[in-house]
Structure formats: structure tokens, C-alpha cells
N, C-alpha and C positions, 0 to 999 in steps of 0.2 A: 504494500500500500504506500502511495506517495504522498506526503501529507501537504494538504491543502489549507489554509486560512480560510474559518469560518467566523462569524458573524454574529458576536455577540451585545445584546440587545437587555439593556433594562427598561421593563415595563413599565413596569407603578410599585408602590407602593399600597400592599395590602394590609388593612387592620381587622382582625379575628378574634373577638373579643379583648383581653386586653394582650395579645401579640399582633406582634407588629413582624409583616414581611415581604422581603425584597424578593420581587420576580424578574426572573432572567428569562431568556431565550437563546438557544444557540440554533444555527441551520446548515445543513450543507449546502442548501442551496443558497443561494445569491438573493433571498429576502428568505423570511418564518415566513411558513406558510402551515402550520399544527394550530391555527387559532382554536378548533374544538377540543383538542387537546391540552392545551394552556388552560380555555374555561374550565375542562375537568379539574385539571388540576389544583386551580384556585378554589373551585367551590371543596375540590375534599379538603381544605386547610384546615376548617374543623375539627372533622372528625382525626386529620395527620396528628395534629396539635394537641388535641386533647390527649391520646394517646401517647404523643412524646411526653408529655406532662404526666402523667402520672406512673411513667417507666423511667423516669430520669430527672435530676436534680439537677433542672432548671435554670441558665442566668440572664437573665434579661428579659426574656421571654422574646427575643429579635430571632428569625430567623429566615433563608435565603433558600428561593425554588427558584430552580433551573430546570426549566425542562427544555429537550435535549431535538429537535427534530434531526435524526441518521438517517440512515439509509436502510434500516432493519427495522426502523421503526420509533417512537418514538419515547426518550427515558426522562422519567421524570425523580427528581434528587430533592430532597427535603434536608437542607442542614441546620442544626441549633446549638445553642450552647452550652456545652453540660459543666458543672464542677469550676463555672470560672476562666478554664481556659483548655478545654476539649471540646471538638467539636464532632456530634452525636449526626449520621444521618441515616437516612431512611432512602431506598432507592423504588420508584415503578416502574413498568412498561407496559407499555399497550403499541397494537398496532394501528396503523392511517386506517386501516378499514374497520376496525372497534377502537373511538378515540373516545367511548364511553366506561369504558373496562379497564382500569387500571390494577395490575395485580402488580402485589408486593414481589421483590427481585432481592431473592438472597438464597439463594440455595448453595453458594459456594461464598457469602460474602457481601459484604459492599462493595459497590467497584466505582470506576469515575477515569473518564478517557481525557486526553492530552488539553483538551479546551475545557472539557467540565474543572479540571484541575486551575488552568487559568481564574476562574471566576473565585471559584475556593479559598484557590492560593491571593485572593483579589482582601476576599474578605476575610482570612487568616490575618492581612497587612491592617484592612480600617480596623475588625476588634483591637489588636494588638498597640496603636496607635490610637484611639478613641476610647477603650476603657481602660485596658492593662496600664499603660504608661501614665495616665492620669492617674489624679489625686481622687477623681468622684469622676465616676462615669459620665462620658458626654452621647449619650445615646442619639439625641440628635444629629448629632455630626455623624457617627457610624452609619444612622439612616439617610443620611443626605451623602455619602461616597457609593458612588453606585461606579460601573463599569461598562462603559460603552465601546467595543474595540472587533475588529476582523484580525483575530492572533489564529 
């Protein structure tokens, strides 16, 4: 495989009761084009969230989807922050032809390919920089560093 610069896209900013979370897009193609897939996505934030919550010890309650449009299909990454300074995720897939079906993806693991890692490695830098190295969390700021980039 020859690797190609794809097309990284922050959405909005969703709030889900009181979490707050940043949405990404990546695409192989030359624009997103998984919008039904994305809505899925957002709308299971809920149920993601509430679930992270009460399997893990919680900091901030911020956290960062990426969903993935490939060429096999489309992967959807849920990360959050556990313990202060690890970060907990949760991986889906569904394909273009059921963008309503998302099943959970771990039978060997979490995984996370060369650009999903960019975004990651995006938000590994603002926590690390917005609350770690401060005196008092600046949550704001964290939520306002988002990533817009074709890496």
C-alpha cells in the first residue's frame, strides 16, 4: 500500500449531557462523504458515554470521535480520558451499505491506523498542554484546539 494524505476535518463540537465532544472526520476520498455514518455516530454519544462512565474513572468528561470513512468501510473511535492522563477508547464499524449498524470492534484489541493516530497524537499534545501543564484546567482552550489538516 502507498500511502496517500487524507483529509482531516473537525466538525463541531458536540455537548451530551454534561460531556462535551470533539468530532473528527477522516476520508480517503478527496471530501467525507459517510454523513449517515457520522449522524450515527453522534447520536450513539449517549449511550458511548454513559457507558464509558460508569466502566472508567472519568477526567473531564471531554472527549474526541473520529470516524474514519476507508475503503472497507467505515471506523468509528470514541476517545476519553481516564485517570488524568490515559486515554480510554472504544473502537466501531459499520459498512456504507448499513451506516445504521455500528458494532463494537475488538476482538483482537483496539487499533487506530497512520491518520486516526495523527488526530490522537493531535489531542494527546492540547490535553497535555491545556490541562496537564497548567495550574487549573483550561478546558476551554482544549475545546477550542481542534485539527484541521490532509496529513
Amino acid at each position: 500500500m502507498t500511502y496517500q494524505a487524507r483529509s482531516i476535518r473537525f466538525h463541531k463540537l458536540v455537548e451530551t449531557g454534561t460531556w462535551r465532544t470533539k468530532v473528527y472526520s477522516i476520508s480517503y476520498r478527496e471530501r467525507f462523504s459517510a454523513q449517515p455514518s457520522l449522524n450515527k455516530a453522534i447520536a450513539s454519544l449517549p449511550q458511548w458515554l454513559a457507558e464509558a462512565e460508569a466502566k472508567t474513572d472519568v477526567s473531564g468528561k471531554v472527549a474526541a470521535l473520529i470516524v474514519h470513512e476507508g475503503r472497507d468501510g467505515i471506523w468509528s473511535i470514541l476517545s476519553w480520558w481516564v485517570g488524568g492522563n490515559m486515554l480510554q477508547t472504544q473502537t466501531y464499524f459499520n459498512t456504507v451499505a448499513q451506516p445504521e449498524v455500528l458494532t463494537p470492534y475488538a476482538p483482537a484489541g483496539s487499533l487506530a491506523c497512520v491518520w486516526e493516530l495523527a488526530v490522537i497524537n493531535h489531542e494527546r499534545i492540547a490535553w497535555t498542554d491545556h490541562i496537564l501543564k497548567k495550574p487549573e484546567p483550561d478546558y476551554e482552550s482544549l475545546l477550542a484546539d481542534v485539527l484541521n489538516a490532509d496529513i
